[in-house]
LONUPA-489625 format. One record per residue: chain; residue in one letter; residue number from 1; x, y, z of N, C-alpha, C in turn. Coordinates in pm, whole numbers, padded with zeros to 5 digits, m for minus. Example, Ala and Ser with C-alpha at 12.3 -4.5 7.8 and 13.67 -1.06 7.14 Angstrom:
// LONUPA-489625
<A,A,1,<01319,m00569,00780>,<01230,m00450,00780>,<01320,m00330,00780>>
<A,S,2,<01285,m00225,00708>,<01367,m00106,00714>,<01290,00003,00787>>
This chain:
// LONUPA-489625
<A,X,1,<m02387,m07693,m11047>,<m02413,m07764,m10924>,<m02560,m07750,m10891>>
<A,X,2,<m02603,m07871,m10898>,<m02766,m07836,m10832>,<m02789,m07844,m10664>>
<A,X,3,<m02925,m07767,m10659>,<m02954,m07740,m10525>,<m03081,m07825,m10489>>
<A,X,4,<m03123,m07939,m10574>,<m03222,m08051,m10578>,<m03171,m08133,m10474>>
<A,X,5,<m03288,m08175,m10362>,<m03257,m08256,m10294>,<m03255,m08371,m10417>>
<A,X,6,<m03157,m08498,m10450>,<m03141,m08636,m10477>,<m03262,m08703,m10488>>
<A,X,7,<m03304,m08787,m10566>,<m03416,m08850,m10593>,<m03410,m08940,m10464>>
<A,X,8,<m03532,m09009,m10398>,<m03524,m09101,m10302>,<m03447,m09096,m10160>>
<A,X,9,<m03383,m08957,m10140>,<m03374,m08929,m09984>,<m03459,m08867,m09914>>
<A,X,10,<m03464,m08909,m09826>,<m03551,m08852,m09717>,<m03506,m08753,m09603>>
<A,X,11,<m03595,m08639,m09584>,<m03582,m08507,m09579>,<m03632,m08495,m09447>>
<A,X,12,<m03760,m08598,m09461>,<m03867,m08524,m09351>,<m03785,m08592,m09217>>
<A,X,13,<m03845,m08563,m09096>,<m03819,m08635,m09008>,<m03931,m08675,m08936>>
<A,X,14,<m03930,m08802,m08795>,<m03992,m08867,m08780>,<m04074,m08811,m08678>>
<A,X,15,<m04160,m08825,m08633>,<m04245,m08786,m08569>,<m04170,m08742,m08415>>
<A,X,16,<m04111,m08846,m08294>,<m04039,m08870,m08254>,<m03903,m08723,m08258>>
<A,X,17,<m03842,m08760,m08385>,<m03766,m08693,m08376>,<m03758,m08520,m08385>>
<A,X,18,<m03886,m08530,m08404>,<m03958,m08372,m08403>,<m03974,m08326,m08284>>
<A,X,19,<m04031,m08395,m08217>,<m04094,m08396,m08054>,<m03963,m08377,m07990>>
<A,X,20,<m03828,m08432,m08006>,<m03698,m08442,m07962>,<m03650,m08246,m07952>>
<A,X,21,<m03655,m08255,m08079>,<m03636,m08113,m08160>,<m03664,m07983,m08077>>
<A,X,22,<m03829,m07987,m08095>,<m03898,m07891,m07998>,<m03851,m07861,m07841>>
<A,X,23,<m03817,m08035,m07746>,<m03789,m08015,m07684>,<m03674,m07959,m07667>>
<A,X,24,<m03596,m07959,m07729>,<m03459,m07916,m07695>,<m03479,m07751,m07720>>
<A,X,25,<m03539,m07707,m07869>,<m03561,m07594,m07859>,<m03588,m07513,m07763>>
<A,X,26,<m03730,m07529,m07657>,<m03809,m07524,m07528>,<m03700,m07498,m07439>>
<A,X,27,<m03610,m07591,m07424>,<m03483,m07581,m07338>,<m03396,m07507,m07352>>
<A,X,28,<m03355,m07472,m07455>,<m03272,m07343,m07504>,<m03342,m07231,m07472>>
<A,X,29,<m03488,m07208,m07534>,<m03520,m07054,m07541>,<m03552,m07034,m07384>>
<A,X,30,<m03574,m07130,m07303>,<m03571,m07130,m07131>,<m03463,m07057,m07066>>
<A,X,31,<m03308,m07131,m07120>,<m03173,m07099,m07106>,<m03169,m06960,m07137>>
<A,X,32,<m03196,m06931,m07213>,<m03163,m06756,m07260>,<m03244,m06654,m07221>>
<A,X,33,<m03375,m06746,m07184>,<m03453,m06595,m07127>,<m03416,m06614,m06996>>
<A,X,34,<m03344,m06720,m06920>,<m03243,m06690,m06739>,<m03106,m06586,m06812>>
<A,X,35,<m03052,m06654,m06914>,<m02932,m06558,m06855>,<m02971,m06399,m06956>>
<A,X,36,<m03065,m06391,m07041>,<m03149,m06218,m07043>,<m03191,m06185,m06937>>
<A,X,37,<m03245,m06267,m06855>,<m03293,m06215,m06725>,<m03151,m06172,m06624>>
<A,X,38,<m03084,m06251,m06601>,<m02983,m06228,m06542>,<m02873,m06087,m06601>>
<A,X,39,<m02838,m06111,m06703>,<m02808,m05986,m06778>,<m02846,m05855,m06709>>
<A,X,40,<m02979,m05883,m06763>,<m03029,m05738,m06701>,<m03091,m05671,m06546>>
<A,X,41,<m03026,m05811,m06514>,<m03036,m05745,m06336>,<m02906,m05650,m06354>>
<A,X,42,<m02920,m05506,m06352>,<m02818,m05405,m06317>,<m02832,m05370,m06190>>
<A,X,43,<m02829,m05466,m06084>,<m02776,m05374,m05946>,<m02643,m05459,m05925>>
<A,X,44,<m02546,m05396,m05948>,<m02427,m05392,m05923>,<m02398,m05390,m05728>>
<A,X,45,<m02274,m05508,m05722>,<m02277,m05478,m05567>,<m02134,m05479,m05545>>
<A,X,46,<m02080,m05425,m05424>,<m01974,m05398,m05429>,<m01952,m05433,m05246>>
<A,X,47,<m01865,m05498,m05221>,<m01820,m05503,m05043>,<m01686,m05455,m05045>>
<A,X,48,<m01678,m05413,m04922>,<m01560,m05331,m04854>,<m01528,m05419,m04747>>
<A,X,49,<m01412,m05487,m04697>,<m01387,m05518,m04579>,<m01255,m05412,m04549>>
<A,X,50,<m01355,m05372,m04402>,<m01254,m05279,m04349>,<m01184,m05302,m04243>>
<A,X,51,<m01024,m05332,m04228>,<m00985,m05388,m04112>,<m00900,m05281,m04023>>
<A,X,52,<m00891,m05101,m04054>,<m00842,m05047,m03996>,<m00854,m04924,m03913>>
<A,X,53,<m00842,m04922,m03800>,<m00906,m04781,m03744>,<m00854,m04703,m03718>>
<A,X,54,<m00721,m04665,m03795>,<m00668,m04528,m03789>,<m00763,m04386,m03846>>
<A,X,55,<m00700,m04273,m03824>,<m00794,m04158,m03869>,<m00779,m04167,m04040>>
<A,X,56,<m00677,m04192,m04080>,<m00629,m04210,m04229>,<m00696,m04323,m04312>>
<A,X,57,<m00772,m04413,m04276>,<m00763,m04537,m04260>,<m00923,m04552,m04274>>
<A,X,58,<m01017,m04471,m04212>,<m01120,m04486,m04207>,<m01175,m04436,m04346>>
<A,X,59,<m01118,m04356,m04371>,<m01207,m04233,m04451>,<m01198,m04311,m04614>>
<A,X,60,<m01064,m04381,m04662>,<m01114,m04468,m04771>,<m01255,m04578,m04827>>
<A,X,61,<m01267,m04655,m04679>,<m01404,m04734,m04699>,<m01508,m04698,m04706>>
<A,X,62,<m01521,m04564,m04642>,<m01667,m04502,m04612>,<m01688,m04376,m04762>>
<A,X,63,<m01563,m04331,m04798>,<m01595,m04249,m04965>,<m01638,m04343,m05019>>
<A,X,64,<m01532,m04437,m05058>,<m01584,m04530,m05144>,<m01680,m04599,m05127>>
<A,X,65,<m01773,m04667,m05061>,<m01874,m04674,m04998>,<m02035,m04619,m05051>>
<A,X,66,<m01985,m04493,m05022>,<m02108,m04351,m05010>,<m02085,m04333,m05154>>
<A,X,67,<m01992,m04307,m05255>,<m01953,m04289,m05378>,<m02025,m04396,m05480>>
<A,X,68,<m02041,m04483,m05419>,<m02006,m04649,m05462>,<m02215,m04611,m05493>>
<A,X,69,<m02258,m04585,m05393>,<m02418,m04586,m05371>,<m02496,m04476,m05455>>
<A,X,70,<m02419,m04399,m05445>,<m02474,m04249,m05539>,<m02438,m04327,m05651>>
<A,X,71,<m02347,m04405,m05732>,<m02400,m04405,m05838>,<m02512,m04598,m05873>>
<A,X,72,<m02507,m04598,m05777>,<m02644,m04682,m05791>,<m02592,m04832,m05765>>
<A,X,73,<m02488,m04864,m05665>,<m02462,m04971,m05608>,<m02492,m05023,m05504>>
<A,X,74,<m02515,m05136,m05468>,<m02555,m05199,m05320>,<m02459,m05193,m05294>>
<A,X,75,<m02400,m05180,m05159>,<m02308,m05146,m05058>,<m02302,m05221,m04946>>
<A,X,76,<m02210,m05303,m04928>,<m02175,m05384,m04779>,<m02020,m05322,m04750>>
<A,X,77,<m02028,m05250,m04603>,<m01883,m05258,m04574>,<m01875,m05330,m04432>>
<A,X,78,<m01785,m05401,m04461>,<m01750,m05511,m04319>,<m01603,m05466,m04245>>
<A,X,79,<m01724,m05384,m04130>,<m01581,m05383,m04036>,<m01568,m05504,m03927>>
<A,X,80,<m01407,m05489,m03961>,<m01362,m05586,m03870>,<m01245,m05540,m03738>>
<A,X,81,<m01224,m05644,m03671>,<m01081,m05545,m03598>,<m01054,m05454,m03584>>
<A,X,82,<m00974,m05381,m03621>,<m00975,m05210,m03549>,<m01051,m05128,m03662>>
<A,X,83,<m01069,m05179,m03751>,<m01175,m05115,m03843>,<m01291,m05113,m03753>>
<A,X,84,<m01335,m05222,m03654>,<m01447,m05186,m03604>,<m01500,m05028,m03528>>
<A,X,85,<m01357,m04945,m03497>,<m01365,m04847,m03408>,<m01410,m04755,m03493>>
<A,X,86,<m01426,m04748,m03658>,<m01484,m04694,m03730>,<m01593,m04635,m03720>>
<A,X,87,<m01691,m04735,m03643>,<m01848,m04740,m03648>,<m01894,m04704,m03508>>
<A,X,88,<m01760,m04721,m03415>,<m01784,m04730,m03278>,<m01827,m04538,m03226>>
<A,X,89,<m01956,m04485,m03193>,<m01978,m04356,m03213>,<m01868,m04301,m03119>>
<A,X,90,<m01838,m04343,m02966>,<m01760,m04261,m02922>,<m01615,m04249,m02999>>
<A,X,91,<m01562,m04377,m03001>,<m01444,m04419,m03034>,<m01383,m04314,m03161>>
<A,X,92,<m01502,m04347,m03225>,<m01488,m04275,m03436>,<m01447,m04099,m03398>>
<A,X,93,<m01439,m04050,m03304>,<m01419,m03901,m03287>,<m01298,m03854,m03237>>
<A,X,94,<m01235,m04011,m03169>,<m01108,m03968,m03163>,<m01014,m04054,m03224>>
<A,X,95,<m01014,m04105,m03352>,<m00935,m04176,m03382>,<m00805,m04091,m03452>>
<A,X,96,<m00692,m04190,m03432>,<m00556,m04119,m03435>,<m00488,m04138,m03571>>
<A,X,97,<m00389,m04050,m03597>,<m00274,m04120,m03706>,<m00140,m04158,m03630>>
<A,X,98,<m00137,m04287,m03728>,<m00006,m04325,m03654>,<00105,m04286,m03720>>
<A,X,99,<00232,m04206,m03660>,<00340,m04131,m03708>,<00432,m04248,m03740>>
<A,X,100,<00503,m04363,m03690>,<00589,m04424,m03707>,<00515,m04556,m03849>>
<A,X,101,<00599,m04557,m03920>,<00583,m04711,m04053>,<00518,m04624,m04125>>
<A,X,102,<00463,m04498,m04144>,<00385,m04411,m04252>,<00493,m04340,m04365>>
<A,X,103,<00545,m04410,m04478>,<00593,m04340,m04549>,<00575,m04232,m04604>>
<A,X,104,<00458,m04224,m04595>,<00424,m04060,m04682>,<00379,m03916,m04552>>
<A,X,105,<00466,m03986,m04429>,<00455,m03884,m04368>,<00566,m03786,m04366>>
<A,X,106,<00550,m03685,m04335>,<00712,m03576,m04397>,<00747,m03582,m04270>>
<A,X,107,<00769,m03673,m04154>,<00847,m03662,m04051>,<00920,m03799,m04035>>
<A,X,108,<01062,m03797,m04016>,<01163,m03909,m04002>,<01108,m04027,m03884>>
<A,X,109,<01128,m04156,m03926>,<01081,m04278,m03838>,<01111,m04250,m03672>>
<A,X,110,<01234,m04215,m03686>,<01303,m04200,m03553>,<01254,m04066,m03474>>
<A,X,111,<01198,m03973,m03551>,<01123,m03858,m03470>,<00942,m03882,m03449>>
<A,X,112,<00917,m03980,m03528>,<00799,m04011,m03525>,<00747,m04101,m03384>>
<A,X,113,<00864,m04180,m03378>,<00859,m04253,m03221>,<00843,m04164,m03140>>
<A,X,114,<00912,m04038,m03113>,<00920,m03972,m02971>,<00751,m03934,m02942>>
<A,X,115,<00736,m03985,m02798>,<00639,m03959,m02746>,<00594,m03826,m02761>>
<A,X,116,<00424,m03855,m02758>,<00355,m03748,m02815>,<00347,m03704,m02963>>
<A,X,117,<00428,m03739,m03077>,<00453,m03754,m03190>,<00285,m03727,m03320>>
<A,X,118,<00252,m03933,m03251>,<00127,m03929,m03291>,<m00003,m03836,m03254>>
<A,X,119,<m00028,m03767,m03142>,<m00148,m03688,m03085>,<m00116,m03513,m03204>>
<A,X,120,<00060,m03520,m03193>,<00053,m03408,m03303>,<00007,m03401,m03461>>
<A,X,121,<00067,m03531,m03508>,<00037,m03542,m03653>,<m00110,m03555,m03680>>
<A,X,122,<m00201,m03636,m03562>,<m00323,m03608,m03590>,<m00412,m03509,m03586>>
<A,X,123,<m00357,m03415,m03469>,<m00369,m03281,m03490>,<m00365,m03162,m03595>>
<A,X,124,<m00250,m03222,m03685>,<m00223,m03166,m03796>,<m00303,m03225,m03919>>
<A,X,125,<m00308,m03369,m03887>,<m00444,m03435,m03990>,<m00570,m03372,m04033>>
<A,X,126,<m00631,m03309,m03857>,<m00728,m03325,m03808>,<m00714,m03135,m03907>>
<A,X,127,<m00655,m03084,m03876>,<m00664,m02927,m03903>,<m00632,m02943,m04063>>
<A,X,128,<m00602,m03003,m04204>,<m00586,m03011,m04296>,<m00768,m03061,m04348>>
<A,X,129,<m00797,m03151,m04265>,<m00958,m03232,m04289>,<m01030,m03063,m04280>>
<A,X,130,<m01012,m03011,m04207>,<m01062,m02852,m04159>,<m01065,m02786,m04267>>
<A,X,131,<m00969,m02719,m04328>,<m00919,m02632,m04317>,<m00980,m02671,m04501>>
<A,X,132,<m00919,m02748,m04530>,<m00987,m02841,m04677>,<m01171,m02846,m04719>>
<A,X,133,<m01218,m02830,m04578>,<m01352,m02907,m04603>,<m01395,m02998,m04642>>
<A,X,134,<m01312,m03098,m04579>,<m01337,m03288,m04572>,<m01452,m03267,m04479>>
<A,X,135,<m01547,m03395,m04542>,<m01654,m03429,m04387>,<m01571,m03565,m04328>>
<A,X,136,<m01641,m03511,m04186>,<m01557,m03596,m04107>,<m01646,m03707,m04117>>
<A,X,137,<m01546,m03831,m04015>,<m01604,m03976,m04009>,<m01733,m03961,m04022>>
<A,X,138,<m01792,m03894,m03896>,<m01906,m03894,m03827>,<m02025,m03862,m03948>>
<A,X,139,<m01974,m03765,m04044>,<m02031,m03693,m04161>,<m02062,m03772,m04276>>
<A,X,140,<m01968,m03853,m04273>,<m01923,m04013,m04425>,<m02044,m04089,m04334>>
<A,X,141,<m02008,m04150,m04223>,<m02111,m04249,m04200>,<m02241,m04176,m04243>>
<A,X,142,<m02304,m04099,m04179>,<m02443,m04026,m04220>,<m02487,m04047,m04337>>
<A,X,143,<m02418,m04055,m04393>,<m02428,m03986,m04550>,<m02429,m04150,m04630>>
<A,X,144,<m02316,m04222,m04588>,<m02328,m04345,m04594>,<m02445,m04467,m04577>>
<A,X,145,<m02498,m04426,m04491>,<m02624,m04473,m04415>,<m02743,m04429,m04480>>
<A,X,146,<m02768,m04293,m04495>,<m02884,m04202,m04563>,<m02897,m04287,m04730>>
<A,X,147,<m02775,m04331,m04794>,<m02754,m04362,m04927>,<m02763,m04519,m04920>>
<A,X,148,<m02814,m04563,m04805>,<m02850,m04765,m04839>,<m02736,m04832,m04783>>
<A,X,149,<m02630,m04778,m04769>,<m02473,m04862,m04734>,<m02543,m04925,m04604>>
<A,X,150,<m02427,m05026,m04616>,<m02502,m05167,m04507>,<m02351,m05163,m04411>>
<A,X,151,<m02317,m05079,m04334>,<m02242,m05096,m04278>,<m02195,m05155,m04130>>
<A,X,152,<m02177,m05292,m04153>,<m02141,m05363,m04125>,<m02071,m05429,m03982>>
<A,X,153,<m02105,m05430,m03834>,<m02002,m05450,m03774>,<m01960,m05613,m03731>>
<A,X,154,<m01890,m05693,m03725>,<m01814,m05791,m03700>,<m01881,m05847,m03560>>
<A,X,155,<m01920,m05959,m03493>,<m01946,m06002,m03402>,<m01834,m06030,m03312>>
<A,X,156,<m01774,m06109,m03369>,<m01700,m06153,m03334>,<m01593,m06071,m03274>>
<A,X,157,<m01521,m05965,m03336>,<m01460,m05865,m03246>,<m01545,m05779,m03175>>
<A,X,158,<m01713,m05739,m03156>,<m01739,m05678,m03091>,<m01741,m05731,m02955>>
<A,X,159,<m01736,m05920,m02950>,<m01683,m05972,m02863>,<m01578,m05954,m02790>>
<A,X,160,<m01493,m05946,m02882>,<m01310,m05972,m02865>,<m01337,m05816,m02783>>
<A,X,161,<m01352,m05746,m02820>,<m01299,m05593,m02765>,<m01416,m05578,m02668>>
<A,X,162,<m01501,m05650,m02644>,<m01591,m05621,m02474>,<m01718,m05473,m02533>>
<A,X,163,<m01730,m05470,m02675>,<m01854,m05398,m02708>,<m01975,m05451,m02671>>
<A,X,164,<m02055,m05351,m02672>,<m02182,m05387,m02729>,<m02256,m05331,m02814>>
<A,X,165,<m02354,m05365,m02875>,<m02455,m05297,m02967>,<m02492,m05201,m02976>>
<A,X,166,<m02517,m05122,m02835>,<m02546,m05005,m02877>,<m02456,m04907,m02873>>
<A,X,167,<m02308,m04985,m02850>,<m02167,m04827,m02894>,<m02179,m04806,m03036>>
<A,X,168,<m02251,m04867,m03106>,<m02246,m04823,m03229>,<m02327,m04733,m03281>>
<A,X,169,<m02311,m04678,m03414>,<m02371,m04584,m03465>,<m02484,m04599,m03510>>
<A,X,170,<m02663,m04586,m03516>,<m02783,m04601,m03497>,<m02768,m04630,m03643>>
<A,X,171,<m02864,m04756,m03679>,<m02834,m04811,m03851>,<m02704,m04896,m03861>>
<A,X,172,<m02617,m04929,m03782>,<m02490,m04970,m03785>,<m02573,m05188,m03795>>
<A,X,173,<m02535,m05234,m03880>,<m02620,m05381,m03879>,<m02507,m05478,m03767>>
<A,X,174,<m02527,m05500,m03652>,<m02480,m05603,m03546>,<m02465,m05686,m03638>>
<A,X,175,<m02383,m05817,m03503>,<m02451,m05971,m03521>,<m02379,m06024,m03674>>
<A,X,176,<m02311,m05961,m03726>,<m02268,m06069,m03847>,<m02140,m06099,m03881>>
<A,X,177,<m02153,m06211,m03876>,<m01982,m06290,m03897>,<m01901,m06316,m04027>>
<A,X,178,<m01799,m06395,m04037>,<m01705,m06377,m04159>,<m01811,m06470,m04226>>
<A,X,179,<m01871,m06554,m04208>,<m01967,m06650,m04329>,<m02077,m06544,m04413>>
<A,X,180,<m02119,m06413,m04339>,<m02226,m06384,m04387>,<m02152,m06233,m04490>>
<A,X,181,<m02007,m06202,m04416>,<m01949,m06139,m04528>,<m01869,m06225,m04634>>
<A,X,182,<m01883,m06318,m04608>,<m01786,m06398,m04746>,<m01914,m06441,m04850>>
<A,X,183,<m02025,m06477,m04783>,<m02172,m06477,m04904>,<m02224,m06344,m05009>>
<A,X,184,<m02185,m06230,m04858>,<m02175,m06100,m04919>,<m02099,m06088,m05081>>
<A,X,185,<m01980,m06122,m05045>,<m01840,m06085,m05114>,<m01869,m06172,m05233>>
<A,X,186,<m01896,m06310,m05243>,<m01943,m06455,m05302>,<m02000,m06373,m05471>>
<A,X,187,<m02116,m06266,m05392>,<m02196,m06202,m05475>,<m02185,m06096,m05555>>
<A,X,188,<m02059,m06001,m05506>,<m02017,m05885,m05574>,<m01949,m05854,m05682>>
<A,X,189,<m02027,m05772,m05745>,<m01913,m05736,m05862>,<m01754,m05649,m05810>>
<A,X,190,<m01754,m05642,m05711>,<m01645,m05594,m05678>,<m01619,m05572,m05540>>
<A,X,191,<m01501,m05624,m05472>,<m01426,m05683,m05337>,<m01344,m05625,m05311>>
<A,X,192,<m01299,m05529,m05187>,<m01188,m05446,m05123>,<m01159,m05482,m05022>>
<A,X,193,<m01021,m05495,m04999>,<m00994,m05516,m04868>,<m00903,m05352,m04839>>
<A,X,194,<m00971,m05319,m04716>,<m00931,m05187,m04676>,<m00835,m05172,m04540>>
């Protein structure tokens, strides 16, 4: 089998179709040095929407969060609704556990109702966080904050619940609504709802 181009075909190409060539080349090696560039943007981002303000309740968004930043992630957590009481400084010191619908609490539904119930179990929450050497809310936010986390409060319920700006915790970002956490979220390598 020979490897001779054929007598009388033509090989070369046309002037034109060279110029075609290049361009397209030009356009490709354009294409690849965006997505090399893109590639190697490594800041990883991660949002939290947090919609709950029990004592149990808080402490997931804000580890993960603070965890999330130490190892070298941008951090948005969006509180919303009673998640907002998260951020709220007075509020965040007394937040409760709720005894009744908690399966993994070791006390029966029907004893969990009786008044006063909940002020105990959080009591007992509150002395396990102790006694363990958990940092508290107040301790996660700090720490949260100190490490870049953008934490987040909801306008719109700081409305709804008759806040203002400065019940919150100093660094706490006002003023932003579900459009500017869903652009947030739009962008992340990774989305929680808490």
């Amino acid at each position: 089998m020979s490897t001779e181009t054929p007598a009388g075909s033509e090989t070369a190409l046309s002037a034109e179709q060279t110029a075609e060539l290049l361009d397209r080349i030009e356009a490709l090696e354009s294409e690849v040095a965006d997505l090399q560039a893109d590639a190697g943007d490594d800041s990883n981002k991660m949002v939290i929407i947090a919609t709950k303000g029990t004592l149990d309740m808080a402490y997931p968004p804000l580890i993960l969060a603070s965890t999330a930043a130490a190892f070298g992630y941008e951090v948005t957590v969006f509180h919303t609704f009673w998640g907002l009481e998260i951020l709220h400084e007075r509020n965040s010191k007394n937040l409760k556990l709720s005894s009744v619908g908690n399966p993994n609490m070791p006390i029966p539904n029907v004893l969990a109702a009786l008044p006063g119930m909940d002020q105990m179990t959080t009591r007992m929450m509150r002395g396990k966080i102790a006694d363990n050497n958990v940092a508290s809310i107040q301790e996660l936010i700090e720490v949260s904050l100190e490490s870049g986390v953008d934490l987040q409060a909801c306008q719109m319920t700081i409305d709804l619940l008759g806040y203002d700006e400065t019940d919150f915790y100093d660094g706490v970002t006002t003023g932003v609504g579900a459009a500017s956490a869903f652009q947030e979220m739009q962008q992340a390598d990774i989305q929680l709802l808490i």
